[in-house]
N, C-alpha and C positions, 0 to 999 in steps of 0.2 A: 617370278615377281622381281621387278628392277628395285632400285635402291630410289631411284623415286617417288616409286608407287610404298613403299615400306617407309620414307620419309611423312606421304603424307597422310598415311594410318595413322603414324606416331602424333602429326599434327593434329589431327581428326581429333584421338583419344584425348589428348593431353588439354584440345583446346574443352572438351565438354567435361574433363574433369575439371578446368579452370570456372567454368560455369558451376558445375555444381557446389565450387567450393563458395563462388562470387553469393549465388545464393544462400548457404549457409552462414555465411557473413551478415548478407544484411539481413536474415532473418534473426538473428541473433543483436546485430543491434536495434533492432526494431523493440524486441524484448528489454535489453539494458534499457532504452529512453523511455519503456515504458515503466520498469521498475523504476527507475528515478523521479517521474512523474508521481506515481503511485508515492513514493517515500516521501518529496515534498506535500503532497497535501496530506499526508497522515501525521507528518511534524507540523503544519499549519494547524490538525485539527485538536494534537497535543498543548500547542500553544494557547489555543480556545481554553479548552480541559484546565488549564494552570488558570488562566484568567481565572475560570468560573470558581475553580477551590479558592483562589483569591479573594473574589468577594463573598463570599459565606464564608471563609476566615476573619473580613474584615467584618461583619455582623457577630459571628461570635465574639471578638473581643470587645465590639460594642456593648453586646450583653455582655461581658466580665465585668466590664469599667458600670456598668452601671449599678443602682443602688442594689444592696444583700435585699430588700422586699421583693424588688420588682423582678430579681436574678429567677427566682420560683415561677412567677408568671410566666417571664420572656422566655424560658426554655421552652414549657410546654409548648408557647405560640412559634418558637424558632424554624421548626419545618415547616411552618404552615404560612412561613414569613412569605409572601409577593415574590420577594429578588431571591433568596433560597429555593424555593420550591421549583420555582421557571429554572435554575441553575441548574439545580440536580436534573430534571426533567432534559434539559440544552446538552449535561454530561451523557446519559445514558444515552439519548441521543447519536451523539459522538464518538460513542465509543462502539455502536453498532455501525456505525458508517465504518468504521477503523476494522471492523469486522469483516465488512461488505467488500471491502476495498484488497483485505488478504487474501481472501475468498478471489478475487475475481483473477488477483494477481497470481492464485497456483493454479486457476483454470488456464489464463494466459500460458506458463510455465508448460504445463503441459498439451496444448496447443503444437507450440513452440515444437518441442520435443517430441510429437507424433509428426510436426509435418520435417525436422529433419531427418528422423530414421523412415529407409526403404521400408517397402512391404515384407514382410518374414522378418526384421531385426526385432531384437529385442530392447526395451529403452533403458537408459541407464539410471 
């Protein structure tokens, strides 16, 4: 074997380790943009979440401020108030999507992580 022929093994090798590492790269940033994606809309739908304790905060203290008679009534009616009920209903809501959205993101994760270990490795 010449030193030409041993040169261009070493190129052969080195270029499809270069591939496989090119691969591993952007299969990896493929992941980070999609964690970040996933992380924006889960703080967009926390933002919702804050909204909605907002206004059923701001009907509770409507019932505080209002008369000690009608304080007795208004709780009973207070879950059952229109813009409360639709809120809580809008929260739980949101907080299963926030669910959904983890959930999809450790299948991703491990996607990810099956397709860059060989066949017989172990994942980490």
């Amino acid at each position: 074997m010449t030193l030409l022929d041993k040169v261009l093994i070493n190129l052969h090798k080195g270029s499809e380790k270069l591939k496989r590492g090119a691969a591993i790269f952007s299969e990896r940033i493929k992941f980070e943009l999609g964690v970040v994606r996933m992380r924006i809309r889960i703080n967009t739908i926390h933002e919702r979440i804050n909204e909605l304790y907002s206004l059923i905060g701001r009907r509770a203290t409507a019932l505080r401020d209002a008369d000690a008679e009608q304080l007795n009534d208004s709780l009973s009616h207070f879950f059952k108030n229109d813009d409360v009920a639709s809120a809580l209903e809008e929260i739980e809501k949101l907080l299963k999507e926030i669910d959904e959205i983890t959930a999809d993101l450790a299948r991703e994760h491990e996607d990810i992580i099956g397709n860059l270990k060989g066949p017989g490795e172990q994942k980490p």
